[in-house]
The first five atom37 places (N, CA, C, CB, O) and aatype in JSON, in Angstrom:
{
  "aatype": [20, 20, 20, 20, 20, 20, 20, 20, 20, 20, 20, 20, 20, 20, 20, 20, 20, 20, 20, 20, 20, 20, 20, 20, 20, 20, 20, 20, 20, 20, 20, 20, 20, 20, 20, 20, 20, 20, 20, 20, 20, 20, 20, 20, 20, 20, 20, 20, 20, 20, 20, 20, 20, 20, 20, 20, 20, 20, 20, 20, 20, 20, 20, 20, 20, 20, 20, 20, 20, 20, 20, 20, 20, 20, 20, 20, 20, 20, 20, 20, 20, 20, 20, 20, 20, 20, 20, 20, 20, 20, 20, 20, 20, 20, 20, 20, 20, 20, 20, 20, 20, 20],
  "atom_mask": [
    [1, 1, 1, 1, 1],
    [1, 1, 1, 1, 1],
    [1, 1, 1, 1, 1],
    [1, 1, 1, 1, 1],
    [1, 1, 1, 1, 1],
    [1, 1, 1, 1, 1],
    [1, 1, 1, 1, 1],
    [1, 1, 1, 1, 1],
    [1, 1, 1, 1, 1],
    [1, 1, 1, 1, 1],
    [1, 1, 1, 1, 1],
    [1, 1, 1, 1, 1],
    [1, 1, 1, 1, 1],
    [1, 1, 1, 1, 1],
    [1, 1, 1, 1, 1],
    [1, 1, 1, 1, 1],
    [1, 1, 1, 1, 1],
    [1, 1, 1, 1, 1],
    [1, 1, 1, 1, 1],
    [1, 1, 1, 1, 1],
    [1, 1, 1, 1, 1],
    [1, 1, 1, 1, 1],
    [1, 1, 1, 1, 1],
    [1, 1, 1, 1, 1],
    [1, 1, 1, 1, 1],
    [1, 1, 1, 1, 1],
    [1, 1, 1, 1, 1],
    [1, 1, 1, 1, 1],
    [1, 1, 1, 1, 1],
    [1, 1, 1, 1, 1],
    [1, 1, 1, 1, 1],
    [1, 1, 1, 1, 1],
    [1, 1, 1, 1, 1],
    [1, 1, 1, 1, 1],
    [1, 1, 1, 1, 1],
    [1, 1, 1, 1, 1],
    [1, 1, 1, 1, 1],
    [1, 1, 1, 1, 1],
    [1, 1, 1, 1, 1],
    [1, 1, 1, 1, 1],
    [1, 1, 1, 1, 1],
    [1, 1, 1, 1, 1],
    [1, 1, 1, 1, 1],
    [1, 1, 1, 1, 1],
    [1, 1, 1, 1, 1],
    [1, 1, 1, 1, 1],
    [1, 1, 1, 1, 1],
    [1, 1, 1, 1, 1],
    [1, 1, 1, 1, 1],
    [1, 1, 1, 1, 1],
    [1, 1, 1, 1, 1],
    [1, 1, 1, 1, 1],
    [1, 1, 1, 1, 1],
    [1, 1, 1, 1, 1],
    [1, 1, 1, 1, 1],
    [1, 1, 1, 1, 1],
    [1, 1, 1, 1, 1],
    [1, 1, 1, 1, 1],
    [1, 1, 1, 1, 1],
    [1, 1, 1, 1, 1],
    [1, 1, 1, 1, 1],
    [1, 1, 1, 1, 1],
    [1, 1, 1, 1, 1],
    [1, 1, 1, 1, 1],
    [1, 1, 1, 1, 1],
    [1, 1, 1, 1, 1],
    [1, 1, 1, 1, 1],
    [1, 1, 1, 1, 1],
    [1, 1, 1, 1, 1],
    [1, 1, 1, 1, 1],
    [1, 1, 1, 1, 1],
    [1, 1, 1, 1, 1],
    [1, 1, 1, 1, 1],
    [1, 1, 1, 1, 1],
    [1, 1, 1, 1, 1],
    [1, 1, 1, 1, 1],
    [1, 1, 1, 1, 1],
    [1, 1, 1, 1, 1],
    [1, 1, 1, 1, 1],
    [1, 1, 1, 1, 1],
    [1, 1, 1, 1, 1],
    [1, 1, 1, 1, 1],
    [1, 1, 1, 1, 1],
    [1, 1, 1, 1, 1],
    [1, 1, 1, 1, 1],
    [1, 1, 1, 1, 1],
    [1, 1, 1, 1, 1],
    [1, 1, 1, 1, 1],
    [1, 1, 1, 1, 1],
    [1, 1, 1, 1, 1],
    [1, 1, 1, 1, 1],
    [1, 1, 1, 1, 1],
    [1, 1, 1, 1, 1],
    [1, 1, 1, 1, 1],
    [1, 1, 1, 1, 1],
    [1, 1, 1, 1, 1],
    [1, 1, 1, 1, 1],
    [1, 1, 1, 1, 1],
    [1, 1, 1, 1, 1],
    [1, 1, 1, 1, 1],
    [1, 1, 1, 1, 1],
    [1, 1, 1, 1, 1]
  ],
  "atom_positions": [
    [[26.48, -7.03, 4.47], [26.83, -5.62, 4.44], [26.05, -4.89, 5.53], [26.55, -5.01, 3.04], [24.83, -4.95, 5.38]],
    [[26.6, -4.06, 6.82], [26.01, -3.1, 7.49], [25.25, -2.35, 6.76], [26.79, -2.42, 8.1], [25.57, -2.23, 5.58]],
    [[24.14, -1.7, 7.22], [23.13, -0.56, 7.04], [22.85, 0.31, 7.92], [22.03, -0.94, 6.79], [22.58, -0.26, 8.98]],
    [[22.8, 1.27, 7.98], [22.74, 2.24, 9.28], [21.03, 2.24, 8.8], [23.91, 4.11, 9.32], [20.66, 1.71, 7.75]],
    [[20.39, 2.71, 9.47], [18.78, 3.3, 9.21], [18.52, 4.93, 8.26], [18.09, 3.6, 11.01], [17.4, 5.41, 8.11]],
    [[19.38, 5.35, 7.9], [19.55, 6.36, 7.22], [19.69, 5.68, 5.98], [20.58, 7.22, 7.66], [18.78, 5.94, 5.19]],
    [[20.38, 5.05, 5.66], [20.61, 3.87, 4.04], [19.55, 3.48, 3.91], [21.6, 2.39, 3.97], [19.19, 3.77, 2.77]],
    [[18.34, 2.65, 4.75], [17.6, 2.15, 4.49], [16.6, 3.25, 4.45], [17.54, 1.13, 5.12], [15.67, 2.81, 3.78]],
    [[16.37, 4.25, 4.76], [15.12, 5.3, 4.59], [15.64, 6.09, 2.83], [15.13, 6.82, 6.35], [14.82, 6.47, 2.0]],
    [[17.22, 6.16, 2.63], [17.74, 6.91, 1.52], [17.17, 4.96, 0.43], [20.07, 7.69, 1.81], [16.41, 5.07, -0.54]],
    [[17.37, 4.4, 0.59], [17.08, 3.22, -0.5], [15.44, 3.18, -0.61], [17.75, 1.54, 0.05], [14.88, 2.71, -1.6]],
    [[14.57, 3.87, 0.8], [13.31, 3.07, 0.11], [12.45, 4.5, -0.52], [12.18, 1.95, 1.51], [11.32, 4.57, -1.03]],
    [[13.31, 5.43, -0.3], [12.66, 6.83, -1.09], [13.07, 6.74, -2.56], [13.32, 8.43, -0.44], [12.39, 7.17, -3.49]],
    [[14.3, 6.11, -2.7], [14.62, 5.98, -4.29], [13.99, 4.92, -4.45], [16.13, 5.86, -4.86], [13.95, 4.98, -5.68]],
    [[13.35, 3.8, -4.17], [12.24, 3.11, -4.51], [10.98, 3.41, -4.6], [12.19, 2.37, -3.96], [10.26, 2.79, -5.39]],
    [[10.45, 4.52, -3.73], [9.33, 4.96, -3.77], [9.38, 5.83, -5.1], [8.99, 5.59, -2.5], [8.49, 5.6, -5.92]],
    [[10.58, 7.06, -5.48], [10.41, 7.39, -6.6], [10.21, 6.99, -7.56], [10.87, 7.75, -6.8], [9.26, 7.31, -8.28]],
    [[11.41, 5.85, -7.91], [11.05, 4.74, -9.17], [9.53, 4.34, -9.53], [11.73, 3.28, -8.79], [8.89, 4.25, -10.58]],
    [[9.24, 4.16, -8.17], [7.7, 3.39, -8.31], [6.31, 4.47, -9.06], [7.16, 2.93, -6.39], [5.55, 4.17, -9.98]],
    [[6.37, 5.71, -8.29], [5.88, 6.73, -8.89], [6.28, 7.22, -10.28], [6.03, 7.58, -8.1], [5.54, 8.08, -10.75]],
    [[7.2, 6.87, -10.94], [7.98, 7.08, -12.18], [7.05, 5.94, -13.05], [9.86, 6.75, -12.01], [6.41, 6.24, -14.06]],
    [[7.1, 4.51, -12.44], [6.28, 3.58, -12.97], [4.79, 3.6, -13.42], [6.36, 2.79, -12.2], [4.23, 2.98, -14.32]],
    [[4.27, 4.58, -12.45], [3.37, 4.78, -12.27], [2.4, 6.21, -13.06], [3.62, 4.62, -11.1], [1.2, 6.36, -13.31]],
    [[3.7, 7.16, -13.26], [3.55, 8.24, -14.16], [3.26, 7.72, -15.66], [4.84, 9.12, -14.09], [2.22, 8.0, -16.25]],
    [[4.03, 7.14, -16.08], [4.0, 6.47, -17.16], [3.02, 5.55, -17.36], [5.02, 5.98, -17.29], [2.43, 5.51, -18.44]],
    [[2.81, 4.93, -16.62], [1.64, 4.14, -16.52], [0.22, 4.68, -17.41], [1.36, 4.1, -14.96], [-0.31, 4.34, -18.47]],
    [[-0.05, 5.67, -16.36], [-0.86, 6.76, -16.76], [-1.06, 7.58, -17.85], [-0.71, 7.4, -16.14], [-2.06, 7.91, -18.48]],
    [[0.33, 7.9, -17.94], [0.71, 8.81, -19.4], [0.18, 8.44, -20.85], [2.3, 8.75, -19.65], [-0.38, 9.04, -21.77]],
    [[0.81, 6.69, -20.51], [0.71, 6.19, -21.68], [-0.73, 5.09, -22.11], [2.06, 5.55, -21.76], [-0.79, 4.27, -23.02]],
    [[-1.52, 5.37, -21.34], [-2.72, 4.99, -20.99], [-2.32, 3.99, -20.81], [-3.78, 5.11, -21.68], [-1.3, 3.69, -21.43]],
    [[-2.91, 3.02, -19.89], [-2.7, 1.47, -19.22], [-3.63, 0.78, -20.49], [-3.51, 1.18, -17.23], [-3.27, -0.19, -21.16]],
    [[-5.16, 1.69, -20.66], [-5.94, 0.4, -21.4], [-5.76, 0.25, -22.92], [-7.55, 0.51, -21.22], [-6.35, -0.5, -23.7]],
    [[-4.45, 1.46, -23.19], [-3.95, 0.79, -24.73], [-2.72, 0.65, -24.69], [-4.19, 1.6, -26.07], [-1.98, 1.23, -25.48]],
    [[-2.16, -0.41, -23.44], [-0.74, -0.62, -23.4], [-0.28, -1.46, -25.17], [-0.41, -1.77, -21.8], [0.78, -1.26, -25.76]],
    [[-1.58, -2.46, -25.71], [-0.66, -3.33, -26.61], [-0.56, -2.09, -27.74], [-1.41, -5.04, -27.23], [-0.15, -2.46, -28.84]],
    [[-0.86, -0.79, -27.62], [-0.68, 0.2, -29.3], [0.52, 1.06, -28.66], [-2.44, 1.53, -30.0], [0.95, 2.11, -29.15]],
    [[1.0, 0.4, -27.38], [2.32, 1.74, -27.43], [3.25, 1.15, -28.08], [3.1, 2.36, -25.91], [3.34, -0.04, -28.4]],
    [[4.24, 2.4, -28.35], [5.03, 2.77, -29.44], [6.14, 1.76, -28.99], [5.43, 4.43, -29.59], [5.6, 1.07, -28.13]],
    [[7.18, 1.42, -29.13], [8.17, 0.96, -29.28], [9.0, 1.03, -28.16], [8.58, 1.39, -30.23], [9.6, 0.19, -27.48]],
    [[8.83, 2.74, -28.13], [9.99, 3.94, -27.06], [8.92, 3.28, -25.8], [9.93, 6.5, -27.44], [9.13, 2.6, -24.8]],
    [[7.73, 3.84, -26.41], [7.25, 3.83, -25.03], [7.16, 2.58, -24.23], [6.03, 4.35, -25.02], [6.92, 2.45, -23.03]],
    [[7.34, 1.89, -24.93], [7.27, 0.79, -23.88], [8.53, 0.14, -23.87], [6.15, -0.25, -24.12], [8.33, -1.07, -23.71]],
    [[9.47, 0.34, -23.94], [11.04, 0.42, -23.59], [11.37, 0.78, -22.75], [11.79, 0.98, -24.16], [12.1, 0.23, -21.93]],
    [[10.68, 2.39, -22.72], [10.59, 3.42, -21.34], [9.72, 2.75, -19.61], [9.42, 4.99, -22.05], [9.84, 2.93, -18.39]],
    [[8.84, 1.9, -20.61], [8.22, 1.58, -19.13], [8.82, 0.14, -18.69], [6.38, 1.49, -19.16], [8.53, -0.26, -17.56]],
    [[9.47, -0.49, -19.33], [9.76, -1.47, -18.51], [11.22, -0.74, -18.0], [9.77, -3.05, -19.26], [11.36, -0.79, -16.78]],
    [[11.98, -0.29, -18.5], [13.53, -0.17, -17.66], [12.62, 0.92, -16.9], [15.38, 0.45, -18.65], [13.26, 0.94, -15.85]],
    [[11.89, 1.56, -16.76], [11.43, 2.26, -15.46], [10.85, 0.8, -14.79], [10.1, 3.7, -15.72], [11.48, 0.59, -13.75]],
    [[10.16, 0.04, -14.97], [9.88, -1.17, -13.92], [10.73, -1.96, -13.5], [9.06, -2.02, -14.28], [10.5, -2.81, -12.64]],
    [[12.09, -1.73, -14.19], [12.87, -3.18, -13.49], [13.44, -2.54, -12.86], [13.8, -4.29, -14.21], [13.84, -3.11, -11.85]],
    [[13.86, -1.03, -13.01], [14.59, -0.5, -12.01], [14.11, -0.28, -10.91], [15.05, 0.42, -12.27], [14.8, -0.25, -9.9]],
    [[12.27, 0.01, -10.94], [11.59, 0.17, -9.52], [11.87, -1.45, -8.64], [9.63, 0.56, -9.8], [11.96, -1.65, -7.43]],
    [[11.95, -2.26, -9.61], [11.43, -3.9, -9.08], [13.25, -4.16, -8.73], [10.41, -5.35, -10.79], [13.63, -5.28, -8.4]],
    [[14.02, -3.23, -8.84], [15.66, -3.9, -8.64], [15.1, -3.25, -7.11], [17.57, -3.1, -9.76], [14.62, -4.02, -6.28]],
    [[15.2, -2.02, -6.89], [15.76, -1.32, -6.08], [14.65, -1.25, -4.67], [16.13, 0.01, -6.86], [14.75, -0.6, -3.63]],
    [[13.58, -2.23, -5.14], [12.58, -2.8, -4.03], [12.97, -3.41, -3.72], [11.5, -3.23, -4.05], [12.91, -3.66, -2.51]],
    [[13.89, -4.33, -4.81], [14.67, -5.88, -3.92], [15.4, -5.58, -2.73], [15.96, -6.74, -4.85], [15.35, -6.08, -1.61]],
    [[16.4, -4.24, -3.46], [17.6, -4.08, -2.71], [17.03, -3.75, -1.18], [18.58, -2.85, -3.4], [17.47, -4.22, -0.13]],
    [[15.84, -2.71, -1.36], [15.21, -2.33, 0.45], [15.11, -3.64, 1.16], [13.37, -1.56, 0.6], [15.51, -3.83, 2.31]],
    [[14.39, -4.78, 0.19], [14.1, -5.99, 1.23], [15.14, -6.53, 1.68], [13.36, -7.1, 0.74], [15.03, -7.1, 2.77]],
    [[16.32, -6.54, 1.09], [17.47, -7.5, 1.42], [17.89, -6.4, 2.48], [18.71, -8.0, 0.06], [17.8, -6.73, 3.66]],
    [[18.25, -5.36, 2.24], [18.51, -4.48, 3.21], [18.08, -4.18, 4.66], [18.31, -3.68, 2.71], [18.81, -4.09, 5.65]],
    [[16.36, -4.0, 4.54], [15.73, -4.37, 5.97], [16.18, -5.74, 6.57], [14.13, -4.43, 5.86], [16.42, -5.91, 7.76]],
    [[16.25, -6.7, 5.57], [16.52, -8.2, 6.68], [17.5, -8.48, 6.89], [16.15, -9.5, 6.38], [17.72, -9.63, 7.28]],
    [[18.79, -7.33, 6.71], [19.87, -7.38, 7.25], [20.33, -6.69, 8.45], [20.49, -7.17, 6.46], [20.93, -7.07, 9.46]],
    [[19.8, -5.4, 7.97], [19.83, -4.76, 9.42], [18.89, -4.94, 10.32], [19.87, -3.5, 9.41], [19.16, -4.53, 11.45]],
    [[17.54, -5.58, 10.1], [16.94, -6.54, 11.32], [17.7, -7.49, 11.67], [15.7, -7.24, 11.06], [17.59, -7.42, 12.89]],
    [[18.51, -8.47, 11.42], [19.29, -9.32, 12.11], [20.48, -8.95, 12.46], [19.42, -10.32, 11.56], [21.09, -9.52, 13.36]],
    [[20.98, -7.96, 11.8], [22.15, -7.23, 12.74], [21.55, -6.55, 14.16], [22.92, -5.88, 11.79], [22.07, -6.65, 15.27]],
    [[20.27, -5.81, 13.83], [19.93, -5.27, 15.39], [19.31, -5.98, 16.33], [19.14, -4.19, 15.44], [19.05, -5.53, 17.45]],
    [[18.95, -7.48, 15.82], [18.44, -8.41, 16.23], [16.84, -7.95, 16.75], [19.4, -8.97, 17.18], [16.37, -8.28, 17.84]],
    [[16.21, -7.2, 15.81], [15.25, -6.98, 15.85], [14.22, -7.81, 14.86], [15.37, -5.82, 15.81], [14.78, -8.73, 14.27]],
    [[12.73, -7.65, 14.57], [11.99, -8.31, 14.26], [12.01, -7.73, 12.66], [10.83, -8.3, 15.2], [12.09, -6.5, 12.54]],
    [[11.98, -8.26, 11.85], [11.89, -7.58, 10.73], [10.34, -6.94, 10.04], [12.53, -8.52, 9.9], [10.45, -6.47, 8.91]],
    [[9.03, -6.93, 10.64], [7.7, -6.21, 10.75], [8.04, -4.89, 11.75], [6.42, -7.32, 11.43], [7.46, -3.86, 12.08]],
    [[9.07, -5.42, 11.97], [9.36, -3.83, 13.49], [10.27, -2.71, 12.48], [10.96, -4.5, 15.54], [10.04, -1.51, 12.34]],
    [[11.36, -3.53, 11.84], [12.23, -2.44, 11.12], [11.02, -1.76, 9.72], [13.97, -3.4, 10.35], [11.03, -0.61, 9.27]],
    [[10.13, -2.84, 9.33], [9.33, -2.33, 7.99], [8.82, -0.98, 8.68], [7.89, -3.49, 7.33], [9.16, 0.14, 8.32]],
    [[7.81, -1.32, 9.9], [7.06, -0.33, 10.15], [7.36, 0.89, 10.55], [6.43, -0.65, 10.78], [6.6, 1.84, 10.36]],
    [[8.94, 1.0, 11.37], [9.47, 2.04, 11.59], [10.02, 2.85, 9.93], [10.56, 1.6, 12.68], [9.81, 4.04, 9.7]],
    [[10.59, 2.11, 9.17], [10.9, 2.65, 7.69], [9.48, 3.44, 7.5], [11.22, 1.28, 6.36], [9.35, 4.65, 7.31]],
    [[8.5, 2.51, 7.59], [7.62, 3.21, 7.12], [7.03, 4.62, 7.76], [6.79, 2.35, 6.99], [6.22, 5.27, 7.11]],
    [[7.48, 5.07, 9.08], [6.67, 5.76, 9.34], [7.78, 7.19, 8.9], [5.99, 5.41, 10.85], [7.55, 8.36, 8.62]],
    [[9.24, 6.26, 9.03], [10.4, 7.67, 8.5], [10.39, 8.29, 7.38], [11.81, 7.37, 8.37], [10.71, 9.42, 7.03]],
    [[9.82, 7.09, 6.68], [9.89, 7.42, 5.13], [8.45, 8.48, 4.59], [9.86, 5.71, 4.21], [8.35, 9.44, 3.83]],
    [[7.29, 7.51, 5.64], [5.78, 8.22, 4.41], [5.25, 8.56, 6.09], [4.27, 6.58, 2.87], [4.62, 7.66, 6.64]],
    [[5.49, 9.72, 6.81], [4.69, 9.49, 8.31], [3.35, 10.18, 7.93], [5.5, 10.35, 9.87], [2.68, 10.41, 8.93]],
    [[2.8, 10.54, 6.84], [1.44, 10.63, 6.19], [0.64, 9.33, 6.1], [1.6, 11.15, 4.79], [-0.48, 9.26, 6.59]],
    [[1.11, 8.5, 5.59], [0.21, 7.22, 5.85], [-0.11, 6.47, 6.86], [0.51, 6.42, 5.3], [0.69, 6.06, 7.7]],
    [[-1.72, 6.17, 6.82], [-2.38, 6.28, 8.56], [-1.52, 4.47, 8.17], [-5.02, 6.6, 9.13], [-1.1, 4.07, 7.09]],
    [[-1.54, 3.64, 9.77], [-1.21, 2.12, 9.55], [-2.62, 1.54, 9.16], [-0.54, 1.31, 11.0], [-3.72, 2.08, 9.01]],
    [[-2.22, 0.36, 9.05], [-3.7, -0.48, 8.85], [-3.8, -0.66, 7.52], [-5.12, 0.3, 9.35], [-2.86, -0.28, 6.82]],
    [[-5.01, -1.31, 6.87], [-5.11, -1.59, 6.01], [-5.21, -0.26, 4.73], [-5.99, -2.43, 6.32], [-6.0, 0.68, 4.78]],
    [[-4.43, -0.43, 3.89], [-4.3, 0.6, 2.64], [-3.31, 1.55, 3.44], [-5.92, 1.45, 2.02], [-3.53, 2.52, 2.71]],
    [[-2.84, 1.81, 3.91], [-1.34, 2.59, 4.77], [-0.23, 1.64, 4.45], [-1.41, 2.72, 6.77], [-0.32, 0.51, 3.96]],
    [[0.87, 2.34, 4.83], [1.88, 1.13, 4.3], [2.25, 0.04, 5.49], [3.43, 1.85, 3.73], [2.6, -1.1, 5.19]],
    [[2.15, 0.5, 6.95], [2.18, -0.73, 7.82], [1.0, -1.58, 7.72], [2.33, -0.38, 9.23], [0.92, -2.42, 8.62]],
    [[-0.21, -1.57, 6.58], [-0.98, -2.24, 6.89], [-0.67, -3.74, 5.73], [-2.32, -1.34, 6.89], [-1.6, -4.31, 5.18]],
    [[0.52, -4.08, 5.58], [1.16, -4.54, 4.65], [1.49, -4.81, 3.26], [1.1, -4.99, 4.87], [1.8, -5.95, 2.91]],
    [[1.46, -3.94, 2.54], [2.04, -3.69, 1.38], [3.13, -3.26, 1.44], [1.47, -3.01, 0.71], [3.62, -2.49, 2.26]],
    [[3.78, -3.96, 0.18], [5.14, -4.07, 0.06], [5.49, -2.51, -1.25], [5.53, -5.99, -0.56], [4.71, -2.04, -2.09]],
    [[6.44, -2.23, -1.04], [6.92, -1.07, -2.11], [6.72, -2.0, -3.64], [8.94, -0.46, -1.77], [6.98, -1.47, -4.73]]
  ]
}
């Protein structure tokens, strides 16, 4: 499937949200008494995690398609996503070109 670079900056912001959604909750529901949450709540946090963990997939399959359609390097398409998507984060280590994955 084609990707223009607009698809791939619109797919990794709805991943970045998800992830922060994951991460709200996370928090909310305190991490260090995950085994006393409720039922809901932890219903709530995994379909918030599989949906962050679907729609991370979908960016990766996505970047390594339209890197081999533009016949570019696929560390070249990450880092440019990255700078369209978060141009607040310095590169390097703990930034997102410093390799971490969504």
């Amino acid at each position: 499937m084609a990707h223009t670079f607009d698809e791939l900056v619109a797919k990794q912001r709805a991943a970045d949200e998800a992830h922060a959604r994951v991460r709200q909750l996370r928090d909310a529901y305190d991490p260090r008494a995950r085994a006393r949450w409720s039922g809901n709540q932890t219903s709530t946090w995994e379909t918030a995690w599989r949906a962050w963990r679907d729609l991370a997939r979908d960016v990766r399959v996505a970047v390594a398609e339209y890197a081999r359609a533009e016949g570019r390097s696929l560390h070249e398409i990450e880092a440019e996503l990255a700078r369209a998507v978060r141009p607040e984060d310095p590169p390097g280590p703990g930034g997102r070109e410093g390799g971490r994955r969504p």
